[in-house]
C-alpha positions as CSV (number, residue, x, y, z in Angstrom):
1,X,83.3,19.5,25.9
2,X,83.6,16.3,23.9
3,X,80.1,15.2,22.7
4,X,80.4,11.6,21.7
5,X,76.4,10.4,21.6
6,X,76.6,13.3,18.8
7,X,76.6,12.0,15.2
8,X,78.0,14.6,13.2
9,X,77.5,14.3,9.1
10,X,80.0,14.6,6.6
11,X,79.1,17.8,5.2
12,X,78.1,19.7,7.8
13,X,79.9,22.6,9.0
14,X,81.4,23.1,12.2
15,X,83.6,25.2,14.2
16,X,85.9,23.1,16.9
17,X,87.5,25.5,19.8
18,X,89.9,23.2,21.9
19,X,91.2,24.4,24.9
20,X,94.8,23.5,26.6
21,X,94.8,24.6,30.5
22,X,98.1,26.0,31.4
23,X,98.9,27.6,35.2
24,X,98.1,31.1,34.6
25,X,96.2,31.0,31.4
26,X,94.6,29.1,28.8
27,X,95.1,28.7,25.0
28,X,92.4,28.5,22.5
29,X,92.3,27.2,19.0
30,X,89.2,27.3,17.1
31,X,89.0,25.7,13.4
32,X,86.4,26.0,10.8
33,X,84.9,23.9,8.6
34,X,83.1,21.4,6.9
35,X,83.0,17.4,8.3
36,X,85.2,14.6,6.6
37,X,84.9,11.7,9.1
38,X,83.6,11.3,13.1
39,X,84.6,7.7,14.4
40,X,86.2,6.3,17.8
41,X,89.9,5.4,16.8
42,X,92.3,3.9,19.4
43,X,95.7,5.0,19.9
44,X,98.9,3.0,20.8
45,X,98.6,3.9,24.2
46,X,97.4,0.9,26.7
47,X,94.3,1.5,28.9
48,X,93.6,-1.5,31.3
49,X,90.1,-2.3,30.8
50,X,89.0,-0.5,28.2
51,X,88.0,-1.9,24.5
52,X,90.6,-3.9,23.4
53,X,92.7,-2.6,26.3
54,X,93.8,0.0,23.8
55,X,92.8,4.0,24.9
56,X,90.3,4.8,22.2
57,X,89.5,8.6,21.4
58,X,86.8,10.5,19.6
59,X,88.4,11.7,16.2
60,X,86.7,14.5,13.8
61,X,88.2,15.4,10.5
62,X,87.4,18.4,9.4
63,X,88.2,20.1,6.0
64,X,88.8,24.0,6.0
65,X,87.5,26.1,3.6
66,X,91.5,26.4,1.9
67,X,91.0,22.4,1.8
68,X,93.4,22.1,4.6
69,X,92.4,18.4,6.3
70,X,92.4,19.1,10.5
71,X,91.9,16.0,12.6
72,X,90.5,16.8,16.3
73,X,91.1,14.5,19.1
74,X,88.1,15.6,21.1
75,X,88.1,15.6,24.9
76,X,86.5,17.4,28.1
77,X,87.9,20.3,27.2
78,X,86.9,20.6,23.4
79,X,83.6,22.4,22.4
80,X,81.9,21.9,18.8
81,X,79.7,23.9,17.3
82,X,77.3,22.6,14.8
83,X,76.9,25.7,12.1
């Protein structure tokens, strides 16, 4: 589950398992590693009433331990774990 009130450090080390719900099953991804950036970002998409009626979502960057840079949009059904 997304955890915005959290304020993750850039540094820490983390491991991010997003879910996608399908019918008959569900896919998980989990990535590893070390914080870049956490910030609110908005999208292109329109969202009546929200913050500058633009759809904003959580975003963490994370950089694996091959320096591969992975950017999570986090939502209900993303967990992170703080290592």
């Amino acid at each position: 589950m997304s955890q915005t009130a959290t304020a993750y450090k850039v540094g820490q080390r983390v491991a991010v398992t997003q879910q996608i719900p399908r019918l008959q099953a569900t896919w998980n991804t989990t990535v590893e590693g070390t914080v870049e950036s956490f910030e609110q970002r908005k999208t292109g998409s329109w969202y009546a009433g929200a913050k500058d009626d633009r759809l904003w979502l959580d975003r963490l960057v994370i950089r694996k331990d091959d320096g591969e840079i992975v950017v999570c949009n986090l939502d209900q059904f993303t967990r992170v774990e703080v290592k």
